[in-house]
C-alpha positions in Angstrom: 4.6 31.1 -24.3 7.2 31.1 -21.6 8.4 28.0 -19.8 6.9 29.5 -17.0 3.8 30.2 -18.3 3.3 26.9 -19.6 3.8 25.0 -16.2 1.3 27.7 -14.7 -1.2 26.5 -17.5 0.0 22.7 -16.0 -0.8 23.9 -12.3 -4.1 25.4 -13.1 -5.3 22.3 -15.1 -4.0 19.9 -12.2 -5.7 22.8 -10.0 -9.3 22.5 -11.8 -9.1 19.0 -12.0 -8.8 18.9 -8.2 -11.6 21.1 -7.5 -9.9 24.2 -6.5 -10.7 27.5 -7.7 -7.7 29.6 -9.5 -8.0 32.9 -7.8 -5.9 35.7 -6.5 -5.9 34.2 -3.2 -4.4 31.1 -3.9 -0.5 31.2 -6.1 0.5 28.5 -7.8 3.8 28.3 -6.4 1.9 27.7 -2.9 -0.1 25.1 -4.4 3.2 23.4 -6.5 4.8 23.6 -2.0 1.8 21.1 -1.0 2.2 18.6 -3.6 2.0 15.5 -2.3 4.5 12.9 -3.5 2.3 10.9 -5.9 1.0 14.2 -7.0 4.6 15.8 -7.1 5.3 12.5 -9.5 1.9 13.2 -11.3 3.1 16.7 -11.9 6.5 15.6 -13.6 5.1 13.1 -15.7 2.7 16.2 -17.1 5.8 18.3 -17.7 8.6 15.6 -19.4 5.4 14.6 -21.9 4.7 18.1 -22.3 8.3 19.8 -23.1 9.6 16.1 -24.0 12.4 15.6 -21.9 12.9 13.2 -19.1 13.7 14.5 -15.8 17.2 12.6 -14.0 16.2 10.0 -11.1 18.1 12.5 -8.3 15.5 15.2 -9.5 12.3 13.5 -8.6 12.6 14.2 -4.9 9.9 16.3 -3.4 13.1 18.5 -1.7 14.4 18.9 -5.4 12.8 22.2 -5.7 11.6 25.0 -4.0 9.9 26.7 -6.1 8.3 27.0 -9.8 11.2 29.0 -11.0 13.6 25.9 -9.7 11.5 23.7 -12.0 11.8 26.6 -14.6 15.7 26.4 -14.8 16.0 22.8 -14.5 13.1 22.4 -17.6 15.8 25.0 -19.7 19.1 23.2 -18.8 17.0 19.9 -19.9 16.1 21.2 -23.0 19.5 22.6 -23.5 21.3 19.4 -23.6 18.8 17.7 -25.8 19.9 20.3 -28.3 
């Protein structure tokens, strides 16, 4: 599984446990925009226990990213330098 993959599997869990339906109408990247900041911290948390890295201080903004594919890139640099 991709990187990217994997946090979509991490949306649509958060997404389910929330209540709301994973359909066609509703992308994940729109969903990952409206985090809310103790979600947005909820959602971190999910992904340095789940690919085991830690993400930096300056990173755990809400404005850090813009998008999935940000989060993407910054999960592979992580991982990178833990190698």
């Amino acid at each position: 599984m991709t990187i990217r993959e994997q946090i979509d599997d991490i949306i649509g869990n958060m997404m389910e446990a929330q209540g709301v339906e994973d359909n066609v109408n509703l992308k994940k990247n729109d969903l990952f925009l409206e985090l809310g900041s103790f979600q947005f911290i909820g959602f971190v948390v999910q992904l340095e226990n789940h690919f085991d890295i830690e993400f930096e201080d300056e990173m755990l903004g809400l404005g850090s990213f813009n998008s999935i594919d940000d989060i993407c890139d910054y999960i592979q640099s992580r991982k990178e330098q833990d190698e």
